[in-house]
N, C-alpha and C positions, 0 to 999 in steps of 0.2 A: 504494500500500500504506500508505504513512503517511496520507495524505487518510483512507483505509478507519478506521488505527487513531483517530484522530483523533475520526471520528463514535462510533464504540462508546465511546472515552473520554468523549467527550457526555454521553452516552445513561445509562452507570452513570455517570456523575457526579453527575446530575442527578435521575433516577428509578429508581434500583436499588434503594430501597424500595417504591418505588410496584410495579415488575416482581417484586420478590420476593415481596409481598404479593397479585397476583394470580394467582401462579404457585399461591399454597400454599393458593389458593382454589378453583382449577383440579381441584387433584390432589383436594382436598378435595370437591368439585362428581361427579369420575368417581368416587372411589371408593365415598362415598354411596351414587351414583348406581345400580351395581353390584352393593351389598351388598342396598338396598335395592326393587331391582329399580324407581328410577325413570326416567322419563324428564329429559331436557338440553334447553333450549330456548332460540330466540331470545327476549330478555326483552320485547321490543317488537314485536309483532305488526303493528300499524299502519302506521307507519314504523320499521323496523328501528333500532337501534342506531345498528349499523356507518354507514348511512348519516345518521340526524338527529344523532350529532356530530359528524362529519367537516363535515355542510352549516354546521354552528352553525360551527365552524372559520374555514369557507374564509367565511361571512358577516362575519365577525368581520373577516378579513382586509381582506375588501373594504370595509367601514367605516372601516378604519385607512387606505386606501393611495385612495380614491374621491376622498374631501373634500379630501386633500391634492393630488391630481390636478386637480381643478376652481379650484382654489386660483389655484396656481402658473399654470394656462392661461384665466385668467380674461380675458387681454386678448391670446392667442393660440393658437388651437384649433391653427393647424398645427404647432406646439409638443407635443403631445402625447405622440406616441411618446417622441423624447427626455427626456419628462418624466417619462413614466411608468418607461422603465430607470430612470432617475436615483434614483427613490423607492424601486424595487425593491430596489436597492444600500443604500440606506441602510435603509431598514426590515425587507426580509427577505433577509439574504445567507444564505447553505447553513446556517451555521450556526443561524439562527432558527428556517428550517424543518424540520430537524432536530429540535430543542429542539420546537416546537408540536407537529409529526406525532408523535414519540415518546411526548411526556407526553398526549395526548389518546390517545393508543393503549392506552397503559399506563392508563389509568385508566378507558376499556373493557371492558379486560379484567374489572378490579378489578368496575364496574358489571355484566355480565354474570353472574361466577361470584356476585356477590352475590345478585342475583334469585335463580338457581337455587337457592343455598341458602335464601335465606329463605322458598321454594315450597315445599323439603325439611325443614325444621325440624319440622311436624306429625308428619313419616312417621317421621322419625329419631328423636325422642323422643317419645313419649305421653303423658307427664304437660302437666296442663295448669296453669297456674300462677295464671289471674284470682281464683278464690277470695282466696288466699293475699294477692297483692297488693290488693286490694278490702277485706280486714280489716286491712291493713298501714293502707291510706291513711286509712281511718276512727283508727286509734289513733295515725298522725302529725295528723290534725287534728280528734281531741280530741272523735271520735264522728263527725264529719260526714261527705260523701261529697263529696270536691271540685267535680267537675262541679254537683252540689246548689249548693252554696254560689256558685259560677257564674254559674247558673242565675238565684239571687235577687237576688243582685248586678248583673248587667250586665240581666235580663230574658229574655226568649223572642223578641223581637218583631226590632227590627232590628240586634241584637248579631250575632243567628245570621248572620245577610249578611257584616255586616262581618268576623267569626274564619273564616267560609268564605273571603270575599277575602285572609285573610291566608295561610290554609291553600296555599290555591293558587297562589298569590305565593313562597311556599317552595318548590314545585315547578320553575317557572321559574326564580330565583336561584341554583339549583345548576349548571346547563349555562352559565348569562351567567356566572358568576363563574367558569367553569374558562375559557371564552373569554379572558376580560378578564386571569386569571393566565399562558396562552400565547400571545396574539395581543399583546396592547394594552402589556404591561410591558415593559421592557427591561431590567429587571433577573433574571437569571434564578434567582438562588439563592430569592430570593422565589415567584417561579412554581413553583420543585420544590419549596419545599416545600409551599408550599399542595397542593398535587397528591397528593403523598405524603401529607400531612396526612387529605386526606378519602379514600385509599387505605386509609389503614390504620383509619378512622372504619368504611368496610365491612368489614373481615376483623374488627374485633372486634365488630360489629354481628352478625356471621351469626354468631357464635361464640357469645354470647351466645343470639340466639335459638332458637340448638339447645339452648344449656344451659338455658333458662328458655320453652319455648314458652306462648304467652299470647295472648290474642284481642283484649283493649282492651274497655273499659266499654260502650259501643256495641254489640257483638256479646255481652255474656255470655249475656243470655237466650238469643238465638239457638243460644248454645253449648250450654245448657241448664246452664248454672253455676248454682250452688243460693247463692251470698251472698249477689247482688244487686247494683246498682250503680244511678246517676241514672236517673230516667226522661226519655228523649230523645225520646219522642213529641210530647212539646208544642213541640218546636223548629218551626219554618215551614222546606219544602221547600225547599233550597237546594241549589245545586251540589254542598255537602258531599254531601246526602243520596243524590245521583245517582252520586255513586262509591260513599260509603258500600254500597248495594245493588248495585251492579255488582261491588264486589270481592267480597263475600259469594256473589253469583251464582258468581263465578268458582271461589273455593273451593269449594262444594260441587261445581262441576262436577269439580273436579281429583279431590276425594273420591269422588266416585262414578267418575271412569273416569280414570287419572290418563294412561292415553296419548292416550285419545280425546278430551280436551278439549281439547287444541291450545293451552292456556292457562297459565299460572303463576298460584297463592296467592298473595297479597302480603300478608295480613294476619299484622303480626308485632308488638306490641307493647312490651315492653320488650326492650330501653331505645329511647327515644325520638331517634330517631337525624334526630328533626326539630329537635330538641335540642340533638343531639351534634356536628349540622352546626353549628347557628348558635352555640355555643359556639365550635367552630373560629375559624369566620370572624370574630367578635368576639375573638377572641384574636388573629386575625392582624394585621386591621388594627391592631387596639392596638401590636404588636410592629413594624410595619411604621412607624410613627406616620406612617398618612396622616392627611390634613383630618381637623381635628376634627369637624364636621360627616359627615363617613362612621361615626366613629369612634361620635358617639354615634345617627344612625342606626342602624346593626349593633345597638348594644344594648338600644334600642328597643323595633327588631322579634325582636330575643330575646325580651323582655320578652312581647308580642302572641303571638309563637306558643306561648310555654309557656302563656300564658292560652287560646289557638283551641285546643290539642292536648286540655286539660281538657275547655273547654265543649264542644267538641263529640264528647267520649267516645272520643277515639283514644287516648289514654293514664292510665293511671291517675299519680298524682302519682310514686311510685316509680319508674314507667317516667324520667320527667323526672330524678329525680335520678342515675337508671345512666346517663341518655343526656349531663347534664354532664359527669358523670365521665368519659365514653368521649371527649368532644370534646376536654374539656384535657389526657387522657392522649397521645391520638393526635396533639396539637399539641407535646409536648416527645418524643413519639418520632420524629419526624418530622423535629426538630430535629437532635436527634442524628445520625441520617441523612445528613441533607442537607450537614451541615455548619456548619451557624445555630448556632451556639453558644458560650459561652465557660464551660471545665468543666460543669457539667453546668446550665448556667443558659442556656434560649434566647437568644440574639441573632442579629437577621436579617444576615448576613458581607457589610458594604458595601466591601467591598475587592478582590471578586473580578468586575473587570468584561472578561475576554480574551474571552469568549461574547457580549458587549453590542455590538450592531451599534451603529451610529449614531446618534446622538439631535437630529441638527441640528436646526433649527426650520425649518419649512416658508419656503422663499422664495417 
């Protein structure tokens, strides 16, 4: 019974923002869903959710506890067994696994009800917003249209390659970064909050979206928006350009039969929650003060994606400034939360280490 109480004191220790934030995503997702008369779906078709993070997970694992395996039995295989308990104990005692399954679960959840709502944002609100922001962004820079200015600046030719490369590279850094904050850390106050951190990046992302639905510069003609925005035709076919048309397939499919498509909208524009993430993450490390080298990496490719999200017409510049906003709000609520702080100023709490399994160094 105390082992029992023990785990759940874990669990809200650590992610009871993160669970409360998917919870009110949840209620938010059915009720919608009901009013609305939409349908609830698995966000990942291809490979399920439920099972591509659990696998990232358990890979994760096995990259932490593998190399140290081979290590240690490098000049005796029949050493093995013993060697591999031995690692287990040190690297994942109950309490880690605990800590990994829960915060990966919890921010599942958070990832599923978000899709749902961001598929539901068109249905739930009608107004459409591109205009609006598309004259916004011409009178933040002074007549011109960012994307345009882009355009002339980096070229049409092999820019588009490379802001695609980075576009998709964002995609991937989300999954390897919740890895590497529950598998690879052993500091756990760190891990919750990063976790809570892009937790609550999606409840105020879908929140948002219902409140300001918008298409991104890319799709306005499509939309039939009368402002206008870059022209994107002279870009060269790129990966971009093959999701670009496939998400668009998709929404009209949901438009037209929203049970029969089998599929989720994902097209949601402001705020830029490609943004809003790597604000996070460049905030955390900095707070974390890991290697400087990570530190100014992160900022970087801040840098690259707020430029790929322009040129290649997924956000209007607006969209970028809600989506900073939303990444360094949700990193001092996060704070608060978890515990990170002193008075209401973040600090990552390097005192609390009863949850930190072992950190020998590999013999």
């Amino acid at each position: 019974m105390q082992q029992s109480g023990s785990v759940r004191a874990l669990l809200e220790r650590n992610f009871a923002g993160a669970w409360a934030a998917g919870l009110a995503m949840v209620v938010a997702m059915v009720v919608f869903a009901a009013i609305r008369e939409l349908p609830m779906r698995d966000p990942d078709a291809f490979i399920p959710g439920y099972i591509r993070f659990p696998a990232i997970v358990l890979g994760a694992i096995a990259l932490d506890v593998v190399p140290r395996l081979v290590w240690r039995c490098r000049t005796s295989i029949s050493s093995v067994p013993q060697v591999w308990r031995d690692i287990m104990r040190e690297r994942w005692p109950r309490s880690h696994w605990v800590f990994a399954i829960g915060g990966v679960t919890a921010w599942y959840v958070c990832y599923a009800a978000f899709r749902n709502l961001k598929s539901m944002a068109p249905f739930i609100n009608g107004k459409n917003w591109d205009d609006e922001f598309a004259r916004l962004d011409r009178e933040l820079w002074f007549g011109h249209d960012p994307a345009t200015v882009m355009h002339h600046l980096f070229g049409t030719g092999w820019a588009a390659h490379f802001f695609s490369a980075v576009y998709f590279i964002w995609i991937a850094l989300v999954p390897v970064s919740i890895a590497i904050a529950l598998v690879w850390t052993r500091h756990t106050r760190a891990g919750s909050w990063y976790v809570t951190a892009l937790a609550f990046d999606w409840l105020l992302g879908a929140a948002v979206y219902i409140m300001f639905p918008s298409v991104g510069p890319i799709y306005m003609e499509r939309n039939g928006n009368t402002a206008g925005a870059a022209d994107f035709s002279s870009l060269p076919d790129t990966y971009n350009t093959a999701l670009a048309d496939s998400m668009w397939d998709e929404r009209v499919a949901v438009w037209a039969d929203r049970f029969g498509a089998h599929t989720l909208q994902t097209i949601a524009a402001f705020p830029s929650l490609h943004t809003g993430i790597m604000v996070t993450i460049c905030l955390m490390v900095t707070y974390f003060r890991l290697a400087k080298w990570i530190r100014v990496t992160a900022w970087v490719f801040l840098g690259l994606t707020v430029i790929a999200t322009l040129y290649l017409g997924w956000h209007f510049f607006i969209d970028v400034i809600g989506g900073a906003a939303v990444g360094s709000v949700t990193v001092w609520l996060a704070a608060m939360v978890t515990g990170n702080h002193v008075g209401l100023r973040p600090q990552l709490d390097t005192t609390d280490h009863d949850l930190t399994p072992s950190t020998s160094a590999p013999r």
